[in-house]
FIPATOR-662632 format. One record per residue: z, y, x of N, C-alpha, C in turn. Coordinates in steps of 0.05 Angstrom, whole numbers, padded with zeros to 5 digits, always signed. Each point is the difference from the previous one (the first is absolute). Example, Ala and Ser with C-alpha at 12.3 -4.5 7.8 and 13.67 -1.06 7.14 Angstrom:
% residues 2
+00156-00114+00264+00000+00024-00018+00000+00024+00018;-00014+00021-00007+00001+00024+00016+00014+00022-00015;
//
This chain:
% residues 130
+02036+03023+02336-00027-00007-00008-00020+00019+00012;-00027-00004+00007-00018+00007+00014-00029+00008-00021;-00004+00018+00004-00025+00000-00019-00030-00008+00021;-00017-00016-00020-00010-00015+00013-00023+00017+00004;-00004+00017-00007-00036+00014+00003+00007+00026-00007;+00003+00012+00018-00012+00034-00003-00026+00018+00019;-00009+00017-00010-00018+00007+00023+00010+00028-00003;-00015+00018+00020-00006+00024+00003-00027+00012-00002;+00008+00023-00009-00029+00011-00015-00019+00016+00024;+00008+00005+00013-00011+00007+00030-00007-00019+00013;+00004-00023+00003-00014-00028+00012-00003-00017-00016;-00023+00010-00018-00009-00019-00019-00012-00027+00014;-00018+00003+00013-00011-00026+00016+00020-00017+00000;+00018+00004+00023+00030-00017+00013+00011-00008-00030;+00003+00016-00015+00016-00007-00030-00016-00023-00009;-00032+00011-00009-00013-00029-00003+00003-00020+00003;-00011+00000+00029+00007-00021+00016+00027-00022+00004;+00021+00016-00009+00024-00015+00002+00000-00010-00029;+00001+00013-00021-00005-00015-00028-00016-00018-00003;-00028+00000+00008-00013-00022+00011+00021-00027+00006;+00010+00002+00015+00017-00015+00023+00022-00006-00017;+00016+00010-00010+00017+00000-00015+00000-00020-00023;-00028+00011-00020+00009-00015-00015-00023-00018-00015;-00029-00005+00035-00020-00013+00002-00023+00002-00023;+00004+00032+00002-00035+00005-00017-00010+00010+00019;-00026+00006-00010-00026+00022+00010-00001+00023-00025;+00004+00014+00016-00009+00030-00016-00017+00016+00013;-00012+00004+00016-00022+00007+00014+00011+00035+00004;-00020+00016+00013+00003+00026+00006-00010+00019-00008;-00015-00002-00027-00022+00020-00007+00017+00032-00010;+00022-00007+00005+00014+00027-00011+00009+00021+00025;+00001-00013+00023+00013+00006+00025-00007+00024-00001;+00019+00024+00005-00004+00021+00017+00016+00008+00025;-00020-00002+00015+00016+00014+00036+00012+00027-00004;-00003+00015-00014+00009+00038-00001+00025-00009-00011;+00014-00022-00008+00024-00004-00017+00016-00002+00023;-00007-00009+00010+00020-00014+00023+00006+00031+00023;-00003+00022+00001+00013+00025+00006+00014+00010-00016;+00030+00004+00024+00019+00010-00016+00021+00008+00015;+00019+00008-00012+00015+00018+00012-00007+00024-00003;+00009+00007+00035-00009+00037+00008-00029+00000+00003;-00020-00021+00007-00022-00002+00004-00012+00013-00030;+00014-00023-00019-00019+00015-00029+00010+00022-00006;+00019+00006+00006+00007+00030-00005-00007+00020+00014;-00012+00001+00014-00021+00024+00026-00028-00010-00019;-00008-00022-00004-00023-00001-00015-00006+00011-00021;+00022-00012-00015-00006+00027-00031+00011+00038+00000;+00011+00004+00030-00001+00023-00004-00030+00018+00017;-00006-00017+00017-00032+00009+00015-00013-00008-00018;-00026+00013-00004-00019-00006-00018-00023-00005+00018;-00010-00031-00012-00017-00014+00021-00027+00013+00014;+00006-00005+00014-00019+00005+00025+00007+00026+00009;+00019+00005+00008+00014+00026+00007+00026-00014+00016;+00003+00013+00029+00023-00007+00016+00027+00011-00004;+00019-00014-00001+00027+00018+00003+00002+00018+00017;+00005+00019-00011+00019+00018+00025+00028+00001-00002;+00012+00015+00027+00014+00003+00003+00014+00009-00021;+00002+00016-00021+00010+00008-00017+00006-00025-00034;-00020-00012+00001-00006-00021-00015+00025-00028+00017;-00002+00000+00015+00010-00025+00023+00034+00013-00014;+00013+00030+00009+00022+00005-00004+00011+00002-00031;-00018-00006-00022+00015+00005-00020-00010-00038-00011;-00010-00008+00002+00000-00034-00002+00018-00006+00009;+00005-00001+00032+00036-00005+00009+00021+00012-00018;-00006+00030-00006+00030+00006-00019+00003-00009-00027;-00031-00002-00016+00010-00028-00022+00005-00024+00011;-00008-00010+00016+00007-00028+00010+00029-00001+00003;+00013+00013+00008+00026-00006+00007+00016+00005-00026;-00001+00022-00018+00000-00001-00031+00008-00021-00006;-00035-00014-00005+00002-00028-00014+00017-00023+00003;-00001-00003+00043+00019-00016+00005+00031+00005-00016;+00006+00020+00001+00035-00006+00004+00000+00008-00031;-00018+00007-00018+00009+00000-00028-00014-00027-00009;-00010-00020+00015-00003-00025-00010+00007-00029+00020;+00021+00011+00015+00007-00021+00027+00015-00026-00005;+00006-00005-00043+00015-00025-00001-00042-00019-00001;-00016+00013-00007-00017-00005-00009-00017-00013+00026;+00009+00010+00016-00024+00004+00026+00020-00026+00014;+00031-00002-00008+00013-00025+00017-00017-00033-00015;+00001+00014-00026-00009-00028-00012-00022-00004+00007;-00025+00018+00000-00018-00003+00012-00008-00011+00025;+00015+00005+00024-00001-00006+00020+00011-00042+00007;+00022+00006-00021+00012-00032+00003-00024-00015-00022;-00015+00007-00020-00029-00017-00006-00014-00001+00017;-00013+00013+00016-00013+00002+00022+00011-00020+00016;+00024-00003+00006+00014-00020+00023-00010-00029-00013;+00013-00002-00022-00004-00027-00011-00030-00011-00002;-00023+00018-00007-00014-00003-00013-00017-00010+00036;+00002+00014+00016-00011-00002+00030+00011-00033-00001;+00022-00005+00000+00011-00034+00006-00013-00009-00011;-00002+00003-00030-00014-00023-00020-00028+00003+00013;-00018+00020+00010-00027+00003+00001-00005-00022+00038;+00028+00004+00014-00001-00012+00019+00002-00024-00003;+00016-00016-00019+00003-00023-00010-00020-00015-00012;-00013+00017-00017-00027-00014-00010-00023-00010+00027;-00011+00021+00011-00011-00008+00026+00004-00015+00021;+00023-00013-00001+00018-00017+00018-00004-00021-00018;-00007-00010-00025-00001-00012-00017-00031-00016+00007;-00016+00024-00012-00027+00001+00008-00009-00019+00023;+00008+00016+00021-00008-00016+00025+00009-00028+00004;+00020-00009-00020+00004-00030+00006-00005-00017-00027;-00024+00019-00005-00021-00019-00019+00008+00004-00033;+00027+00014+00000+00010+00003-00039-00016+00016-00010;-00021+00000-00025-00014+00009-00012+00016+00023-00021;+00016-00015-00007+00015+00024-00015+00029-00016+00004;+00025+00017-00014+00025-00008-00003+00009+00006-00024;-00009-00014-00028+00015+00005-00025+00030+00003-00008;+00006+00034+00006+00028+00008-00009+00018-00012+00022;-00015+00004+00028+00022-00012+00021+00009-00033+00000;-00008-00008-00025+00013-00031+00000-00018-00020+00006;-00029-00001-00011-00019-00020+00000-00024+00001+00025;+00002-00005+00023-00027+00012+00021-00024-00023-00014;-00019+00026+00009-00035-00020-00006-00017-00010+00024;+00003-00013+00015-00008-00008+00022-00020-00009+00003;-00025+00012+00013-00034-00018+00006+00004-00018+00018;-00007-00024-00013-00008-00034+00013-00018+00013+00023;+00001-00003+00024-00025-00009+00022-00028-00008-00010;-00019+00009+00006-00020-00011-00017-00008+00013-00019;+00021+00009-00013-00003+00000-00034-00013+00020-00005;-00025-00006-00014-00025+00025-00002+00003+00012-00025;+00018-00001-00017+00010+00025-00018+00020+00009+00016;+00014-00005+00007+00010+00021+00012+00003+00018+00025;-00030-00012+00021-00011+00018+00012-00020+00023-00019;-00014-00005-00012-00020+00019-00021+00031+00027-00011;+00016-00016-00016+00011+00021-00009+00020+00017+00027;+00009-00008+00017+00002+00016+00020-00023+00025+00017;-00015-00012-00008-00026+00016+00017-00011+00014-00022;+00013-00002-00030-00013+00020-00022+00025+00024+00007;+00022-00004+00004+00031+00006-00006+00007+00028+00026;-00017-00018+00021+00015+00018+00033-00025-00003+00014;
//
């Protein structure tokens, strides 16, 4: 069995957007934050520089030596991570491949919502949507 909707908290948009798709609501974006979506070693040099101040060299070498820490005292974590990421890229590829041949949404993979030619609800809600 397959779970049908998960997102990631670092690509909230793409997460949106596929639940959207998934399971054919609108939930709109008013929550979105872009600073979420850094991570890794990136956010970890961030929270150890204090903003608006550059790394140095000294800063650069001890971020790498927790970084590598983190990795291998959390590497079953970082596999699973990596294989959501895999899946979650297909499903996000899948939806858009969807998209472009007109499916408005795909309820739970089973049911597609398809815009009639013409059909002026469902040009409006496309052009509210994307």
């Amino acid at each position: 069995n397959e779970m049908v909707h998960f997102g990631l908290f670092h690509r909230l948009s793409d997460t949106w957007k596929l639940m959207e798709h998934t399971f054919c609501w609108t939930m709109g974006y008013q929550s979105y934050r872009p600073d979420k979506e850094i991570t890794g070693y990136d956010a970890l040099k961030r929270h150890l520089v204090p903003p608006g101040q550059e790394a140095n060299a000294t800063d650069e070498a001890t971020a790498r030596r927790i970084w590598n820490k983190l990795k291998k005292k959390n590497r079953l974590d970082l596999a699973l991570m990596e294989e959501a990421e895999r899946i979650f890229d297909q499903r996000l590829a899948k939806m858009q491949r969807e998209r472009a041949d007109g499916i408005l949404c795909n309820f739970l993979g089973k049911e597609e919502v398809r815009c009639a030619d013409g059909d002026d609800a469902s040009d409006k809600w496309l052009r509210r949507h994307f």
